[in-house]
N, C-alpha and C positions, 0 to 999 in steps of 0.2 A: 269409115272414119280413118281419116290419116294426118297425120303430119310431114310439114316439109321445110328440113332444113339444111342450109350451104348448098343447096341446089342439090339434094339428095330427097329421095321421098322414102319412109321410111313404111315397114310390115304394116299396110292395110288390115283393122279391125272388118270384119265384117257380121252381120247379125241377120236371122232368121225371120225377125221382127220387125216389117215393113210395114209402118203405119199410113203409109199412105195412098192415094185413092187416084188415079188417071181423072182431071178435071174437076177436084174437088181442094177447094182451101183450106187451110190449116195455118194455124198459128207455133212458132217452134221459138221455142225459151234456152240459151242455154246461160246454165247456172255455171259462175266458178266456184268450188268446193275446194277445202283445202287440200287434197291431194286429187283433184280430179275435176273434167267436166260431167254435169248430169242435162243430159239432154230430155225436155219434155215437148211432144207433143201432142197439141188441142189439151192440155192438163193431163196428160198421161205420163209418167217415166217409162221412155223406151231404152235410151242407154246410157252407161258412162263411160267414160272416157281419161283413165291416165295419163296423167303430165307429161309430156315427153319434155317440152320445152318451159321454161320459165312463165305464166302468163302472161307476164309485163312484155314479153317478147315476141308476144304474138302479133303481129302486123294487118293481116285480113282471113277475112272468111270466104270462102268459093263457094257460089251457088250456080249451078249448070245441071245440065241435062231435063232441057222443058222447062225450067222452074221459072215462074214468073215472079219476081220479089217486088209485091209492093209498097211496103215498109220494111223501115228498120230501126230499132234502139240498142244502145249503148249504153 
């Protein structure tokens, strides 16, 4: 997990905790919380995520590496 901003990318979270499966779908929620994101996926909490930036100023999400996205909500 990271953030990036003014064209700077800031200390990458990384976690232990890889839910997920080469060829297998899953559904990924993230929640805004008041001081944080909680990411859940298929109905699990895997991680959260402190504020770097304002929420309101978040402009997009990146999805890469294989990921096939075929929905999305807001």
């Amino acid at each position: 997990m990271n953030s990036h901003d003014w064209g700077v990318c800031k200390c990458e979270v990384k976690s232990d905790n890889v839910p997920f499966e080469d060829g297998q779908s899953f559904d990924l929620r993230i929640s805004v919380l008041d001081s944080e994101y909680q990411v859940m996926v298929s109905g699990q909490h895997c991680y959260s995520f402190a504020y770097r930036l304002l929420p309101g100023s978040v402009k997009m999400v990146q999805v890469w590496r294989g990921v096939s996205l075929t929905s999305m909500c807001v």
